[in-house]
C-alpha positions in Angstrom: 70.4 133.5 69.0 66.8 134.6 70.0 65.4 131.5 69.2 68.1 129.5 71.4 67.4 131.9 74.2 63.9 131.5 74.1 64.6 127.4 74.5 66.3 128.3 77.7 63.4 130.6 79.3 61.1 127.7 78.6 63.4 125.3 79.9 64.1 127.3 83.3 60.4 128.1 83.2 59.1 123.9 83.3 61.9 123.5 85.9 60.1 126.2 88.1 56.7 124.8 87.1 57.5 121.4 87.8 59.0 122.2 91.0 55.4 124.4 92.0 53.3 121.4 90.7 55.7 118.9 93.2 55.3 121.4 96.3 51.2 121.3 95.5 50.9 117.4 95.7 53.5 117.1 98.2 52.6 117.2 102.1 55.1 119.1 104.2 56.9 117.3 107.2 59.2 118.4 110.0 60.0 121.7 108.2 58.4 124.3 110.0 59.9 126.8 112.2 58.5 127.7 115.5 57.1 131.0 115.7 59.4 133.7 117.1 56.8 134.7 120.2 53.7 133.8 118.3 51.3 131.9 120.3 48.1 131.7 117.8 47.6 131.0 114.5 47.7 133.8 111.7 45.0 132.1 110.1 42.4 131.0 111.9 43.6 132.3 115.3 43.7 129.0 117.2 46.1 128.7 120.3 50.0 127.2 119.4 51.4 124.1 120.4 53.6 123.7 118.1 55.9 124.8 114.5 52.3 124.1 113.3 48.4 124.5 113.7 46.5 121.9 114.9 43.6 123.2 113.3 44.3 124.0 109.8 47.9 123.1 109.2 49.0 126.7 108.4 52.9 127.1 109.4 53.5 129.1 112.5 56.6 131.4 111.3 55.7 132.9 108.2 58.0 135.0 105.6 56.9 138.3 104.8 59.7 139.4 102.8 60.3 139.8 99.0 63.8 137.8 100.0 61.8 135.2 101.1 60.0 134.9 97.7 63.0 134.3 96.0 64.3 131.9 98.6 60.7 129.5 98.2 61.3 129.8 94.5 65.1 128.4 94.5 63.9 126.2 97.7 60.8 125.0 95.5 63.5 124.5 92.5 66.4 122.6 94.0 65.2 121.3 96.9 61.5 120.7 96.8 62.4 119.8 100.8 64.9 118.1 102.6 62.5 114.6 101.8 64.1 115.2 98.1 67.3 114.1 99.2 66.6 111.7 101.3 64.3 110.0 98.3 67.0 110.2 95.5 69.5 108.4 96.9 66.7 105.2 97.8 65.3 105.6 93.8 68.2 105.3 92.6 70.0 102.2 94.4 66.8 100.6 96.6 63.8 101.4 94.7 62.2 98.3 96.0 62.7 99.2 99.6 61.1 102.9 99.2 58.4 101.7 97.3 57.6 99.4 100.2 58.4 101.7 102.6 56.0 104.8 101.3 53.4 101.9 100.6 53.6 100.7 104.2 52.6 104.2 105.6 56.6 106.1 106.3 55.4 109.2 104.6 56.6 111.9 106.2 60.7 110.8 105.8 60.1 110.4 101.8 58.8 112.5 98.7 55.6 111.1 97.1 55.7 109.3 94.0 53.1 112.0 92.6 55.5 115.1 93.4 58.7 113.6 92.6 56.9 112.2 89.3 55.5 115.8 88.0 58.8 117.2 89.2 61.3 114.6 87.1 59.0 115.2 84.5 58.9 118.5 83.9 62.3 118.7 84.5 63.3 116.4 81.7 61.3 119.0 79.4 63.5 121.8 80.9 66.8 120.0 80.1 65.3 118.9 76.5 65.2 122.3 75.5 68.3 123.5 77.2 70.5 120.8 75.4 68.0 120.9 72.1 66.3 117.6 71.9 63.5 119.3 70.5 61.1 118.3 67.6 62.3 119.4 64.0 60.8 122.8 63.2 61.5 122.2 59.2 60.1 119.4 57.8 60.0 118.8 54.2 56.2 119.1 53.3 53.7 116.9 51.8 54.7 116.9 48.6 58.7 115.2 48.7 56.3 112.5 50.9 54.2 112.0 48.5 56.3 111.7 45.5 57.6 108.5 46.3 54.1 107.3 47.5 53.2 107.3 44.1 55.7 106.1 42.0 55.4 103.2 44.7 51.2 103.3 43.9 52.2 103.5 40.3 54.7 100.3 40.2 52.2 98.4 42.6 49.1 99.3 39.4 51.8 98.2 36.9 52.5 94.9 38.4 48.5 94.5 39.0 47.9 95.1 35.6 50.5 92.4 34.2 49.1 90.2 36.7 45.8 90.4 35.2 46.7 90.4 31.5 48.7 87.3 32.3 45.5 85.3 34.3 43.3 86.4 31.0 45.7 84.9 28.7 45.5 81.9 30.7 42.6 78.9 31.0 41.8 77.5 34.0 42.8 74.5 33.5 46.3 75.5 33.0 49.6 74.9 35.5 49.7 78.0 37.8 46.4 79.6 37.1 45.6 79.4 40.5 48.8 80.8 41.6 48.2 83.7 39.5 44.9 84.1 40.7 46.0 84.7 44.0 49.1 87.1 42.9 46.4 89.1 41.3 44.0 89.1 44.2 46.6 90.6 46.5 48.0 93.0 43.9 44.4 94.4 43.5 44.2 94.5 47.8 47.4 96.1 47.9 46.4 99.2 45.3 43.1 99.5 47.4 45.3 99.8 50.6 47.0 102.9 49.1 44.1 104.8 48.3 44.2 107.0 45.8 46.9 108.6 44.0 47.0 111.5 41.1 50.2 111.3 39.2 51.5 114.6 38.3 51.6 116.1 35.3 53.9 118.6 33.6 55.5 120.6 36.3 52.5 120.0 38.8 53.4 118.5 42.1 51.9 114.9 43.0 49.6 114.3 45.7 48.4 111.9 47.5 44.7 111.0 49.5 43.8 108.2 51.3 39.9 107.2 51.0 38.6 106.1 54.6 35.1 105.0 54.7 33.7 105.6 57.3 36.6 106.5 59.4 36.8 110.4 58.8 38.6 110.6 62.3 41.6 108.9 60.8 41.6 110.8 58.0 41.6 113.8 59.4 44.7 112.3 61.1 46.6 111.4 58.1 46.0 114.5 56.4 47.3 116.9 59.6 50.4 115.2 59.3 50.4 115.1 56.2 49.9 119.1 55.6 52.3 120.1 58.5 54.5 117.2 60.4 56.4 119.6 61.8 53.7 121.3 63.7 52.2 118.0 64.5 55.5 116.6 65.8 56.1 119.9 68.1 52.5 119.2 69.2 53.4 115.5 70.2 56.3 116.4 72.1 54.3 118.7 73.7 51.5 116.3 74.6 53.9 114.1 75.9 54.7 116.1 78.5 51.1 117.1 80.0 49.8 113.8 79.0 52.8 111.9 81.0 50.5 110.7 84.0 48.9 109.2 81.4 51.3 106.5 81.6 50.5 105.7 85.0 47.5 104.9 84.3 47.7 102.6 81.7 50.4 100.7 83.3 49.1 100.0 86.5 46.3 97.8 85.2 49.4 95.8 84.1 51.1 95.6 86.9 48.3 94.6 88.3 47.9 91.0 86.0 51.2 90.2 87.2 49.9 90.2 90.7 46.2 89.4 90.1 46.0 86.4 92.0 47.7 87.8 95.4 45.1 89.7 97.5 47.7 91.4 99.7 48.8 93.6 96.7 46.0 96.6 95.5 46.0 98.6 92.9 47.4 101.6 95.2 50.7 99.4 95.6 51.1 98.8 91.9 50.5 102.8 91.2 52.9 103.8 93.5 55.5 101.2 92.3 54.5 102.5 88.9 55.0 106.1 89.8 58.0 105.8 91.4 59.5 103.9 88.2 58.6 106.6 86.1 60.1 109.5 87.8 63.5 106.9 87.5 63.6 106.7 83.9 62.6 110.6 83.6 65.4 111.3 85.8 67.5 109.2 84.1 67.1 110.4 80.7 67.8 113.7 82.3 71.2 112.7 83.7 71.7 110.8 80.1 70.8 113.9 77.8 73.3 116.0 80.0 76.2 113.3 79.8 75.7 113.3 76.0 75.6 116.9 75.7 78.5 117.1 77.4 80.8 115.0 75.4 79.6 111.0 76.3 79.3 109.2 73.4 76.1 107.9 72.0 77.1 104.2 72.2 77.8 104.5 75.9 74.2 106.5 76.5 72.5 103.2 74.5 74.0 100.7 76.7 72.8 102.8 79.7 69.6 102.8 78.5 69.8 99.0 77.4 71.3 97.6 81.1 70.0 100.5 83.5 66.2 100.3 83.5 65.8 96.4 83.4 68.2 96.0 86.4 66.0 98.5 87.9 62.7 97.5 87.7 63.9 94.2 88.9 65.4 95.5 92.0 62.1 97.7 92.4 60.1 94.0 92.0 61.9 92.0 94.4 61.6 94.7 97.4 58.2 96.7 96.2 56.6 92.9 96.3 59.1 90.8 98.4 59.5 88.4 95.8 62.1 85.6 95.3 64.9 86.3 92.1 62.7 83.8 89.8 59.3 85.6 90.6 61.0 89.0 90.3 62.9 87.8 86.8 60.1 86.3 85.4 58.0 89.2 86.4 60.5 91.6 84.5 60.3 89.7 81.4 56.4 89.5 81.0 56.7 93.4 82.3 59.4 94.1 79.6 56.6 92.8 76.5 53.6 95.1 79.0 55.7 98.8 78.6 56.6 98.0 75.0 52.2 97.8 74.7 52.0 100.8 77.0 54.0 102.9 75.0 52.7 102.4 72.3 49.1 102.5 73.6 49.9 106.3 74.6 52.1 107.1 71.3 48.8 106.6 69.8 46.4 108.2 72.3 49.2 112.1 71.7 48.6 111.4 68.3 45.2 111.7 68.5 44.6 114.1 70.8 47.3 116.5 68.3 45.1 116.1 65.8 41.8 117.7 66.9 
C-alpha cells in the first residue's frame, strides 16, 4: 500500500513539474489583467499602458495571496494557458496546419512545441506510475542468466570439439574436408564470441564473463546489468524521461535528408515539426495507457498504435511542408525506416549513460 502510494506522489509530482517546466519555456499572450488603479510597474516602476510593461514584460495585476498560489499551481497543471486548448485540438486532427502555422510566425494563439513537448512528456511519466507501467523491481539475478549461457557455451565447445576430431581424422584430399574446415572455423569464432565461461561445480553457482579487449567501457556495461537488471532497467526508464529531448535532436538531422535539397525548409522547420510530433505520440500513449487501464483491450491499444501515428505524421508532412499525397507518402515511408534508427540510436545512448 505504501509503495503504491508513493507511485502516485511521484506521478502527481512530474505532472506538476512538467507543467512548471511548460510555463518556463512558454511566452505568455493575451492573459494579463489590467491593473486595478495601477499606473506603473511594480518592477521596474515604468509608466502603464497596458495589462503589461513595456519595459520588462512584468504583468500589471499581480496575486498576492496564498489562494492565488494554489490557483497558478492547478492553472500551471491543467491549463498551462488558454493556448493549451486551442493547440490540442490542431495536434491532434491538423498537425500539419499548426506546424506551419507556429513556423510561419502565429505565436501568440498557439503553445510552443518546446512547452507542450516537456509538458506531454512528463505527464506520460505521471500516468506510468499511476496506472503501473513501471520497470520490474525483482529481477532474477545473474546467476538463473547465466546458467543457460553456459550449458549453451558448453554444447557450442562440444560440437567444436567433434568438429575438430572429425577434420583430424580426415586427409585433405578427402570429399568434405573443406566443408569441415569451415564448420570448425566458425565453431572455434562462435566459442570466442561467448567469452568465457566457468561451469559450476558441486552446488556452486555458474558464472559467466565476457573478455573485451580493449573495450572496458562495454564491459563495464555487461557486467552492471548483469549484477542488477533491475536497477539498471529502473535507471533506463528513468533516463528516458530526462533524456527525451534527446530525441529531438537526433531526428531532426533526419528530417532534414528528406528535405535536403529544398532551401525554403531549415532546420528550425524540421525541429518544430519534430517537436510537435513528439508531444503527439507522448500524449497519445497517455490517452492509450489510460484506456487500457481502464478496461480496453490490448489488441485494440496495438492497432492504435499500428494505424494512429503513421496517419499522423503523414497529415503533419503534407501541411508542415505543403507537399502533394506522393511526396508526403513516400516521405512517411523513408521516415518510418529513420525513427526505427532513432530509437534505437537513443536506446543505446540511456544505456550507456545508466551505466556510469
Amino acid at each position: 500500500m505504501t509503495g503504491d502510494f508513493g507511485e502516485v506522489a511521484e506521478g502527481i509530482g512530474s505532472a506538476v513539474t512538467g507543467a512548471a517546466a511548460a510555463r518556463a519555456v512558454e511566452p505568455a499572450a493575451g492573459e494579463g489583467k489590467p491593473g486595478a488603479g495601477r499606473h506603473t510597474c511594480h518592477n521596474c516602476g515604468t509608466e502603464l499602458v497596458g495589462p503589461h510593461c513595456h519595459n520588462c514584460g512584468q504583468s500589471a495585476h499581480l496575486h498576492q495571496s496564498l489562494a492565488a498560489i494554489g490557483h497558478d499551481l492547478v492553472h500551471g497543471v491543467l491549463h498551462l494557458d488558454g493556448k493549451f486548448w486551442r493547440t490540442l485540438p490542431m495536434l491532434a486532427f491538423r498537425p500539419g496546419q499548426l506546424s506551419r502555422r507556429y513556423i510561419d510566425g502565429q505565436r501568440a494563439r498557439f503553445v510552443s512545441p518546446m512547452a507542450i513537448f516537456l509538458f506531454s512528456v512528463f505527464l506520460m511519466f505521471a500516468v506510468f506510475q499511476l496506472v503501473g507501467i513501471t520497470a520490474p523491481t525483482e529481477i532474477n539475478n545473474s546467476n538463473d542468466i547465466a546458467k543457460p549461457l553456459s550449458t549453451l557455451q558448453q554444447q557450442v565447445v562440444t560440437e567444436r570439439d567433434a568438429a575438430r576430431a572429425k577434420l583430424d581424422a580426415m586427409k585433405p584430399s578427402d570429399p568434405g574436408y573443406t566443408k569441415a574446415k569451415e564448420d570448425l572455423g566458425q565453431l572455434d569464432q562462435a566459442v570466442s564470441t561467448f567469452g568465457k565461461v566457468k561451469v559450476p561445480v558441486a552446488g556452486k553457482s555458474a558464472t559467466f564473463s565476457i573478455d573485451n579487449p580493449g573495450f572496458a567501457w562495454l564491459e563495464k556495461v555487461v557486467d552492471k546489468w548483469r549484477s542488477n537488471p533491475s536497477l539498471m532497467l529502473y535507471k533506463l526508464q528513468s533516463n528516458g524521461y530526462k533524456f527525451s529531448w534527446l530525441l529531438i535532436v537526433l531526428s531532426t538531422p533526419f528530417v532534414w535528408l528528406l528535405f535536403a535539397w529544398k532551401r525554403r525548409f531549415h532546420a528550425y522547420d524540421h525541429a518544430v515539426f519534430v517537436t510537435y510530433s513528439l508531444a503527439f505520440m507522448s500524449l497519445l500513449f497517455i490517452a492509450l495507457s489510460l484506456l487500457s487501464a481502464a478496461g480496453l483491450g490490448s489488441g485494440w491499444v496495438f492497432l492504435a498504435l499500428a494505424v494512429i501515428p503513421p496517419i499522423h505524421i503523414y497529415k503533419q508532412l503534407r501541411g508542415t511542408y505543403e507537399l502533394t499525397r506522393f511526396s508526403a507518402a513516400w516521405r512517411l515511408v523513408v521516415l518510418s525506416a529513420f525513427i526505427v534508427v532513432v530509437l534505437l540510436l537513443f536506446l543505446q545512448v540511456l544505456i550507456l549513460i545508466g551505466a556510469f
